[in-house]
C-alpha positions as semicolon CSV with decimal commas, in nm:
position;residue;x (nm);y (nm);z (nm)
1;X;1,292;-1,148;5,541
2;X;1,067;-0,863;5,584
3;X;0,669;-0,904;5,535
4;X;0,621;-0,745;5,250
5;X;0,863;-0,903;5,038
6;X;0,781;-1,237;5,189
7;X;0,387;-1,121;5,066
8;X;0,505;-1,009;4,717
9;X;0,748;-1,298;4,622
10;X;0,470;-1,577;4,795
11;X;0,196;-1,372;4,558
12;X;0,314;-1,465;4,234
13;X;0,105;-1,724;4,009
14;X;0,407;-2,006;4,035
15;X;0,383;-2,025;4,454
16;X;-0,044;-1,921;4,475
17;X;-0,169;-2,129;4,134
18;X;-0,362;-1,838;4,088
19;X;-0,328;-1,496;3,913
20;X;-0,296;-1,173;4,095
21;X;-0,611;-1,041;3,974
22;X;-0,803;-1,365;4,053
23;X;-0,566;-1,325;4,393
24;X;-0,736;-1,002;4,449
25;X;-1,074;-1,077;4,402
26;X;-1,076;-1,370;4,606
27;X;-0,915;-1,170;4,901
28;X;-1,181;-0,900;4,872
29;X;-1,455;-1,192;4,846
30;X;-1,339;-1,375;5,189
31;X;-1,246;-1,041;5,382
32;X;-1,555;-1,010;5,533
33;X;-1,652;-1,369;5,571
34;X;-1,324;-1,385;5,791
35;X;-1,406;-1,082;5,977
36;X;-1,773;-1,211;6,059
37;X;-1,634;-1,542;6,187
38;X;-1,372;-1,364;6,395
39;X;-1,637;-1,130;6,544
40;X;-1,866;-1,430;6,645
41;X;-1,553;-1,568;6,752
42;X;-1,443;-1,303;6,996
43;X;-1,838;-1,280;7,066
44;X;-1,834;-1,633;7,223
45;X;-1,518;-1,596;7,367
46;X;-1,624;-1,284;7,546
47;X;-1,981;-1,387;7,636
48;X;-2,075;-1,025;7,555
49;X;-2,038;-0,717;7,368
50;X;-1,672;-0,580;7,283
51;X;-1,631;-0,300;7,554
52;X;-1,418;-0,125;7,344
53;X;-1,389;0,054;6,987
54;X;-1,291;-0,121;6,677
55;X;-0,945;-0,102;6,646
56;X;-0,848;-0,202;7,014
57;X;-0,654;-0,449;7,173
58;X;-0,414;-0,716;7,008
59;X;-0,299;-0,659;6,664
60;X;-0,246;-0,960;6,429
61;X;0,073;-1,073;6,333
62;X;-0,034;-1,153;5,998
63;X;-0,288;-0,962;5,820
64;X;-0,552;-1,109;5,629
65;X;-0,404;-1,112;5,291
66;X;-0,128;-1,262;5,418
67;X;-0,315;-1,558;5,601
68;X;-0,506;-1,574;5,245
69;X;-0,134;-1,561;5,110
70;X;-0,016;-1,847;5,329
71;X;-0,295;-2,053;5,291
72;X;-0,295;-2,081;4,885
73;X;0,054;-2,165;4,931
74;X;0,039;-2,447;5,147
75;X;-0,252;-2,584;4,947
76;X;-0,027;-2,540;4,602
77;X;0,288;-2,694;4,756
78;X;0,158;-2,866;5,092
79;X;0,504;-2,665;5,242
80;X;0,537;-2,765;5,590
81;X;0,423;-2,483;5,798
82;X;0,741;-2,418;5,999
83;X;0,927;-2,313;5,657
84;X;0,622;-2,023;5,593
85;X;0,676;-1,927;5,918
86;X;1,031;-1,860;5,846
87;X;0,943;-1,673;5,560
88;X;0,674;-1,445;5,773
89;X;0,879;-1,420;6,038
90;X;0,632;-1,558;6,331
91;X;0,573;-1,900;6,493
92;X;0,495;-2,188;6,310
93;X;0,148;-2,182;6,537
94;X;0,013;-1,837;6,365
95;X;0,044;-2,010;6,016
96;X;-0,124;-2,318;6,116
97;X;-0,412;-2,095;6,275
98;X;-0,458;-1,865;5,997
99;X;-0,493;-2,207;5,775
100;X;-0,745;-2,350;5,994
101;X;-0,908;-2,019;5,939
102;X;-0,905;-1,980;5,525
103;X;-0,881;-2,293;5,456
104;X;-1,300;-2,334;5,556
105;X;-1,373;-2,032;5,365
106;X;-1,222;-2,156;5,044
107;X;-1,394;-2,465;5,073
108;X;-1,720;-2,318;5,096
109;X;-1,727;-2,084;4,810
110;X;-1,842;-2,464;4,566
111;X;-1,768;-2,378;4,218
112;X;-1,773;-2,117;3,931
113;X;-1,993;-2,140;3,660
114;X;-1,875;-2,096;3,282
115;X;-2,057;-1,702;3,179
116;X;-2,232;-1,651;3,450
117;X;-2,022;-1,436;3,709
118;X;-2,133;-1,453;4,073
119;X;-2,336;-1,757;4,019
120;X;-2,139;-2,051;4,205
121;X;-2,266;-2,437;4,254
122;X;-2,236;-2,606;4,574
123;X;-2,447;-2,913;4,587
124;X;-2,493;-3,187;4,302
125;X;-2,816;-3,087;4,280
126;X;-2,723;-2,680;4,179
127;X;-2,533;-2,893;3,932
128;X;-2,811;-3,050;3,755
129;X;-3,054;-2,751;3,787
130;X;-2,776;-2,574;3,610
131;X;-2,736;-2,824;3,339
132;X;-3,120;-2,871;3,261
133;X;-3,189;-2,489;3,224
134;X;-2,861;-2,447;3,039
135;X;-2,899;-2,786;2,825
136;X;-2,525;-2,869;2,940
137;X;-2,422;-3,280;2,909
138;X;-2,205;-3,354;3,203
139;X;-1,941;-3,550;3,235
140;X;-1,833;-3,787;3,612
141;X;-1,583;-3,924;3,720
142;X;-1,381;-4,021;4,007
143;X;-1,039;-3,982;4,122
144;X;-0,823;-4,127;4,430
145;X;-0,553;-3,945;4,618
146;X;-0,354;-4,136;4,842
147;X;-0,390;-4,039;5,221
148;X;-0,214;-4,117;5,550
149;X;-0,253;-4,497;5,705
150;X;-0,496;-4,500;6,007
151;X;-0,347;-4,667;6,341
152;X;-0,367;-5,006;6,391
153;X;-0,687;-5,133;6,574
154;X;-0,884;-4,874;6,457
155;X;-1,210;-4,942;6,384
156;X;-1,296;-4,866;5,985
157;X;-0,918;-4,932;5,921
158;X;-0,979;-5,120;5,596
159;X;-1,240;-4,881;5,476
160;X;-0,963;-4,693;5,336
161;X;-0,784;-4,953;5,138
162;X;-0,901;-4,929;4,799
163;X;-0,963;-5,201;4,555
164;X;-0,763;-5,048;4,255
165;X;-0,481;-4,930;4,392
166;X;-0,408;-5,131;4,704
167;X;-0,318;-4,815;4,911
168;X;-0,491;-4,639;5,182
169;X;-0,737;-4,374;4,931
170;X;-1,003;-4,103;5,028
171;X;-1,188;-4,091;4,676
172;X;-1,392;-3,811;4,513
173;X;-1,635;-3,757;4,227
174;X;-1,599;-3,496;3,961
175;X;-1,831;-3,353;3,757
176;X;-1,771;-3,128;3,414
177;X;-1,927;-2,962;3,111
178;X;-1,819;-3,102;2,790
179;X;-1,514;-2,881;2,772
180;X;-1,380;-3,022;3,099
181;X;-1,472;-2,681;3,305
182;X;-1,512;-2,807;3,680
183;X;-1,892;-2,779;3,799
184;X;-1,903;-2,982;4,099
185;X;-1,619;-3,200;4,335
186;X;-1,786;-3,377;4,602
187;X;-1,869;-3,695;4,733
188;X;-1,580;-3,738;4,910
189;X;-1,535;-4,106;5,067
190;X;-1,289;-4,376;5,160
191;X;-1,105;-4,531;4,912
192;X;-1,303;-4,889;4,956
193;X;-1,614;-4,737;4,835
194;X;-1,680;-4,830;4,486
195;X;-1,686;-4,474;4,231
196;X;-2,068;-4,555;4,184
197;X;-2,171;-4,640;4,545
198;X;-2,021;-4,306;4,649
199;X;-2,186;-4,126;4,376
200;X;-2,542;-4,286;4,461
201;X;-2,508;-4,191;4,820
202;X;-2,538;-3,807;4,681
203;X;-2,887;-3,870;4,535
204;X;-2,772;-3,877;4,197
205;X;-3,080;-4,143;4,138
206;X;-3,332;-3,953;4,239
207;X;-3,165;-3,597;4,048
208;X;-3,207;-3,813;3,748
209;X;-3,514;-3,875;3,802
210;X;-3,601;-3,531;3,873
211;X;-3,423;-3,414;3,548
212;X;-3,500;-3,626;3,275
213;X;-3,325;-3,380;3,043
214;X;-2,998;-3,383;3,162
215;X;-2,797;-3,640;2,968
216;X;-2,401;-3,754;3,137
217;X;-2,097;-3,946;2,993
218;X;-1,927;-4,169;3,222
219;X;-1,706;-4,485;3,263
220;X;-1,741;-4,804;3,315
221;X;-1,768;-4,770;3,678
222;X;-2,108;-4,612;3,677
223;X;-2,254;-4,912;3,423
224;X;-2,491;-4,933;3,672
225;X;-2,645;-4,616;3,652
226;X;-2,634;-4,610;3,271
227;X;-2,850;-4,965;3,260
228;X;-3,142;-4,815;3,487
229;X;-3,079;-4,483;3,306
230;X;-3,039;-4,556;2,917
231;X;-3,171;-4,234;2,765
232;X;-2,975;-4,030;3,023
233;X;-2,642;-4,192;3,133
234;X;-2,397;-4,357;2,855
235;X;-2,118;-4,574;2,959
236;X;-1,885;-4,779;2,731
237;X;-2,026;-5,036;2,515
238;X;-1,973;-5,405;2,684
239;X;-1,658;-5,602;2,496
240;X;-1,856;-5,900;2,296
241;X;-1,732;-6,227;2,361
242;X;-1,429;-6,429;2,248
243;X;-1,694;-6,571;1,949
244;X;-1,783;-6,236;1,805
245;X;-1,676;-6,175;1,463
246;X;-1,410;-5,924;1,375
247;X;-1,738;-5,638;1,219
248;X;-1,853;-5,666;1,590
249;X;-1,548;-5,658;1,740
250;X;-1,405;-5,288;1,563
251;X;-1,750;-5,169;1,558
252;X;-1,744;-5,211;1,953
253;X;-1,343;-5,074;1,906
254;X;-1,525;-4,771;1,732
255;X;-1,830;-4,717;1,969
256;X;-1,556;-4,746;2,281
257;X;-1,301;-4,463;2,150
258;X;-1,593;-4,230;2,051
259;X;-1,712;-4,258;2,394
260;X;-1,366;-4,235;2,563
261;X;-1,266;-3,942;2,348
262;X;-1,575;-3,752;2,440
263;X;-1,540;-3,840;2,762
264;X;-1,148;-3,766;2,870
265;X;-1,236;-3,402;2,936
266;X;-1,323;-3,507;3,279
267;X;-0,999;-3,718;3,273
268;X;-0,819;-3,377;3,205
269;X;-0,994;-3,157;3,466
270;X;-0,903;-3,455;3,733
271;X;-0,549;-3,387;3,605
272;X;-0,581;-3,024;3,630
273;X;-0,661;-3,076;4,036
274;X;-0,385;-3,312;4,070
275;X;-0,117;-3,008;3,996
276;X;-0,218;-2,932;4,353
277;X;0,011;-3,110;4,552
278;X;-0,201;-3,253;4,821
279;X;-0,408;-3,391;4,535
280;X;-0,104;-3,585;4,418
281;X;-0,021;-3,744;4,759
282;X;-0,211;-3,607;5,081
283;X;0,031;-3,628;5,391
284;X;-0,188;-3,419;5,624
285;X;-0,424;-3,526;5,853
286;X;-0,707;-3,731;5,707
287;X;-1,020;-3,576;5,896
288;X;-0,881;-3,227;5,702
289;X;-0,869;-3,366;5,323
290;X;-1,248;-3,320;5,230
291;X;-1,159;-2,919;5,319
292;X;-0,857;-2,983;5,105
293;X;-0,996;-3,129;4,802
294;X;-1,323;-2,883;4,807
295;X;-1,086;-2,559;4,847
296;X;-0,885;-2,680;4,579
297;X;-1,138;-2,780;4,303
298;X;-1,352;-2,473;4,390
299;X;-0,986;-2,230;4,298
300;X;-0,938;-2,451;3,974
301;X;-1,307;-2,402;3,864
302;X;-1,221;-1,986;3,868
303;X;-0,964;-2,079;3,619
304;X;-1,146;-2,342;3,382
305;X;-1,461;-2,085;3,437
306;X;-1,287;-1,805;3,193
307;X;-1,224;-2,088;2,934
């Protein structure tokens, strides 16, 4: 198959998740991030100036929008590299470098925000400055993703085995407006961590603290953070006991779907990730998932962004 029809079939919304124009922007936005890392690259390589015009030398066997191309693909479909390859016509290698090369980039770029173009959030605490100037309520919650089995005998082996679903997990935290538009993925730790504990080792306490305006909805994992937080951080009512009467028992009924239906956005933009395949079952190597996830959420929030 020739290049350029592997480049316009492998384009289309079904194989990138994104839209051509969106797929054009974001190729224009990591061109030169790419071509500053490869010049540093070649810089340290050399140990000295290039000796020779622009233009010299080498020529890649895929061009940039193709290794942008490639890279939304595998991240949609988690394709094994070899069959890309076949597509492109080159080694199997060149794909799995020009991943290792976009794949970073994506990460990086954190997260679109709703109406404000160019403004992106990167750190949990962009998030909250966001939310107290803009008077948004967020919404957290975490989400699992099933992940390779380390080897035997190695140390931090059970750290991965999580609780809930009694598989080997890297967990995440997600955070949302109250329309389920992705502001912030982060916090990304192995699946024996409980959702709060990972959540707390962000800061999240002392943001609270610093924001006293910025209210959240979350589950019952982060009860916690609601009890040392009460005018800031709602989680679902306790169940009374086995001796309340039936008025307390549908008024908690009540208070617990009012909560849960304001709070399933969250649920829905965790779904909205999980259409990414390596969200749905990870079989790649575990030390490049955080990349993974963070690329991922941070092409989803372009979408939910135009909402």
């Amino acid at each position: 198959m020739k290049r350029s029809l592997a480049r316009t079939a492998l384009s289309h919304p079904i194989c990138t998740g994104i839209s051509r124009n969106q797929l054009g922007k974001l190729i224009a936005e990591l061109a030169a991030l790419w071509m500053a890392r490869e010049d540093a690259r070649l810089r340290e390589r050399r140990g000295h100036d290039r000796l020779r015009a622009e233009g010299g030398g080498p020529v890649h066997q895929l061009v940039f929008t193709d290794r942008v191309i490639a890279t939304l693909v595998i991240l949609r479909f988690q394709l094994p590299h070899a069959a890309l390859a076949l597509f492109y016509g080159v080694d199997r290698s060149t794909i799995t470098r020009a991943v290792h090369e976009i794949r970073p980039l994506l990460a990086a770029r954190g997260f679109a925000v709703p109406g404000e173009e160019g403004l992106r959030l990167h750190t949990l605490a962009d998030v909250f400055a966001y939310a107290a100037a803009k008077g948004v309520e967020l919404r957290l919650d975490g989400t699992e993703v099933r992940v390779r089995r380390p080897k035997a005998n190695r140390p931090g082996r059970r750290a991965f085995v999580s609780g809930k679903m009694r598989q080997n997990t890297k967990k995440a935290t997600v955070v949302t407006d109250e329309k389920g538009r992705t502001l912030w993925a982060g916090a990304i730790r192995p699946g024996r961590m409980h959702d709060q504990t990972a959540v707390k080792s962000e800061g999240i306490e002392d943001l609270l603290e610093q924001y006293p305006q910025v209210k959240a909805k979350v589950d019952a994992g982060y009860r916690g953070l609601a009890k040392r937080f009460p005018g800031q951080v709602q989680a679902p009512p306790k169940k009374p006991g086995k001796d309340a009467s039936a008025e307390e028992t549908a008024a908690w009924e009540t208070a617990r779907k009012r909560q849960s239906s304001e709070r399933i956005c969250v649920e829905h933009a965790n779904a909205e990730h999980k259409q990414w395949r390596p969200l749905q079952r990870y079989i790649g190597r575990r030390e490049h998932y955080d990349e993974t996830h963070l690329a991922i959420a941070g092409l989803v929030s372009d979408r939910t962004a135009e909402r």
